[in-house]
Z-matrix of the N, CA and C atoms (Angstrom, degrees):
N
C 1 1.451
C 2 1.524 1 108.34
N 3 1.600 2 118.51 1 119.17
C 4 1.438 3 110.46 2 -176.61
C 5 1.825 4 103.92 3 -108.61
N 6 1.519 5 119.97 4 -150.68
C 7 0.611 6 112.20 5 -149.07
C 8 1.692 7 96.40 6 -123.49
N 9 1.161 8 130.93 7 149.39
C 10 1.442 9 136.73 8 -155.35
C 11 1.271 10 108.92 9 -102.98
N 12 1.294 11 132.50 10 121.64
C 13 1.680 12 138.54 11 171.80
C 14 1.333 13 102.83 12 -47.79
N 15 1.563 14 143.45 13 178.15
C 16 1.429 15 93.42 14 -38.28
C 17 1.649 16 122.94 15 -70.76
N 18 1.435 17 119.80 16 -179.61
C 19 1.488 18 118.04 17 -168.76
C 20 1.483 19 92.51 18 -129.81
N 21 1.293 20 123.00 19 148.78
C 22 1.327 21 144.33 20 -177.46
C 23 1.734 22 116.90 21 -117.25
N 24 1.630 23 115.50 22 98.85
C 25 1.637 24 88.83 23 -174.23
C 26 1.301 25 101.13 24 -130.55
N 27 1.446 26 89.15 25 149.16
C 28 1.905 27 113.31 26 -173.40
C 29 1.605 28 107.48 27 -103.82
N 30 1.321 29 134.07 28 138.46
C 31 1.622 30 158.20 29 176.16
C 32 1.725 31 85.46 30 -114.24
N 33 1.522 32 97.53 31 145.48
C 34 1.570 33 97.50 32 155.98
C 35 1.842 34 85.97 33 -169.55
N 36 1.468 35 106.65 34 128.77
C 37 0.845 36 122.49 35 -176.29
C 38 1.622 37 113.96 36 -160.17
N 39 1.836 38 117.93 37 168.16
C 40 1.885 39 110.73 38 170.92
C 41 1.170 40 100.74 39 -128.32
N 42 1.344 41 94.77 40 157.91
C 43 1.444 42 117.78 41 -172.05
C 44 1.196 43 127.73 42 -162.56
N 45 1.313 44 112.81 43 95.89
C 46 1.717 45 124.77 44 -168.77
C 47 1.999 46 107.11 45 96.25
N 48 0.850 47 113.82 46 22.98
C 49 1.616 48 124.26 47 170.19
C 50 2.115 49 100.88 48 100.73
N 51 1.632 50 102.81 49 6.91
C 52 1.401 51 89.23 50 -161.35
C 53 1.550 52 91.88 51 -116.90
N 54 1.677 53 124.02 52 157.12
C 55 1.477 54 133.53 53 -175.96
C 56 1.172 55 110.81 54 -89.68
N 57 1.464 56 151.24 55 120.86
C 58 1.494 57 137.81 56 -158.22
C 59 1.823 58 83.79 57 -118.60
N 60 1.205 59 110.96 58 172.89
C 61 1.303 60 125.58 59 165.85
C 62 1.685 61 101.08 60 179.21
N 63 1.530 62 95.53 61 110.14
C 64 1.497 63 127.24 62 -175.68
C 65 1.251 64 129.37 63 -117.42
N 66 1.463 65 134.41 64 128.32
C 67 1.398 66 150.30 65 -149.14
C 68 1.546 67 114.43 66 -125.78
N 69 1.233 68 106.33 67 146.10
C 70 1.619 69 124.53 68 -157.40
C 71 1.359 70 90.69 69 -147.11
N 72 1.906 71 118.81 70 159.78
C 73 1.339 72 138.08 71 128.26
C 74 1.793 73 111.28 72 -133.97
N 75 1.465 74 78.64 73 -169.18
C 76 1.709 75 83.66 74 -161.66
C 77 1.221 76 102.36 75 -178.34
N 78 1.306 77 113.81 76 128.95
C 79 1.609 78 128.72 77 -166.42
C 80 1.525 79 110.07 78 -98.10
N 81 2.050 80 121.02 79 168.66
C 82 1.170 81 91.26 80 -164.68
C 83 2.026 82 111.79 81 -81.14
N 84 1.340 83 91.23 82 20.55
C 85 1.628 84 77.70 83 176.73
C 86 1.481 85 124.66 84 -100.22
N 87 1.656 86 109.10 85 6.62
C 88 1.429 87 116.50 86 164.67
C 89 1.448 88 120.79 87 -87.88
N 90 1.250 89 114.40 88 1.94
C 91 1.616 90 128.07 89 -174.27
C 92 1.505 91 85.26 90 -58.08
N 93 1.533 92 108.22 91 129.29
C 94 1.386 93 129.75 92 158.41
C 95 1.173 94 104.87 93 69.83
N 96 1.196 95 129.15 94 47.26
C 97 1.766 96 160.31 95 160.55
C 98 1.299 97 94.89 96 -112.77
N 99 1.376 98 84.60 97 178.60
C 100 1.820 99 101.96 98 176.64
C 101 1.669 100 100.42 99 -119.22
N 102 1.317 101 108.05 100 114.77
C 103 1.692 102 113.88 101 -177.92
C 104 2.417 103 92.13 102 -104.16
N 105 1.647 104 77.08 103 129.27
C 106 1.066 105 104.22 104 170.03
C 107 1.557 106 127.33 105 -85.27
N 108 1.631 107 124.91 106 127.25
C 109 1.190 108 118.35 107 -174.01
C 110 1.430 109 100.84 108 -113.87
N 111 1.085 110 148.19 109 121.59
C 112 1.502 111 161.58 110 -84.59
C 113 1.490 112 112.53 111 179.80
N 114 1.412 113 131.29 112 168.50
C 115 1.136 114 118.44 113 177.98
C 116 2.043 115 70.79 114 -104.29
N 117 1.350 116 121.42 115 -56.02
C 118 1.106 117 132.63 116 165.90
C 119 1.606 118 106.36 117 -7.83
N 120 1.559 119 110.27 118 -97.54
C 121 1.454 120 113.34 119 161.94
C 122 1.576 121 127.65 120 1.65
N 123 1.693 122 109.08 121 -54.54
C 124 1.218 123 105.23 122 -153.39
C 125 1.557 124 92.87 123 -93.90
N 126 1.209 125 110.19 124 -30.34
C 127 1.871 126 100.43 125 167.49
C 128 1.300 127 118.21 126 -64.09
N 129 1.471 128 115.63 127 -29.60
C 130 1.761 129 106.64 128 -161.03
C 131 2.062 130 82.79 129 -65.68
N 132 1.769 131 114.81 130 -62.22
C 133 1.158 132 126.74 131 173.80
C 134 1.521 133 109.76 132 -8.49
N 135 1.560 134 111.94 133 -78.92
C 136 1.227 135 127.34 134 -165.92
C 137 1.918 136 104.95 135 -34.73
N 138 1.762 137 111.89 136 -75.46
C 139 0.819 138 124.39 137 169.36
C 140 1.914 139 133.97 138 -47.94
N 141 0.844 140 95.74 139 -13.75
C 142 1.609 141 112.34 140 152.57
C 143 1.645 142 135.11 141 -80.16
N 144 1.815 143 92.99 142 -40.42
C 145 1.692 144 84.38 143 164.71
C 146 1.273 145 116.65 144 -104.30
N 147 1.078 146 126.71 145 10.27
C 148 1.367 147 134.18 146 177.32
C 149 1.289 148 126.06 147 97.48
């Protein structure tokens, strides 16, 4: 049993004294692509789920 599109992905990491936490998705036709997590990404994201 695997796992069902869509996919939701979280980065959380610091950098330069500051805590980032950054958001991605990805449908099942990017499976085995390279999905990008973005500062970009996490706004288009944001504004999509409300």
């Amino acid at each position: 049993m695997g796992l069902t599109a869509p996919f939701v992905f979280r980065a959380e990491g610091r950098a330069g004294g500051s805590i980032y936490v950054l958001h991605s998705a990805a449908t099942s036709a990017d499976v085995g692509g390279t999905i990008n997590i973005t500062p970009l990404t996490d706004l288009v994201l944001a504004n999509v789920a409300g």
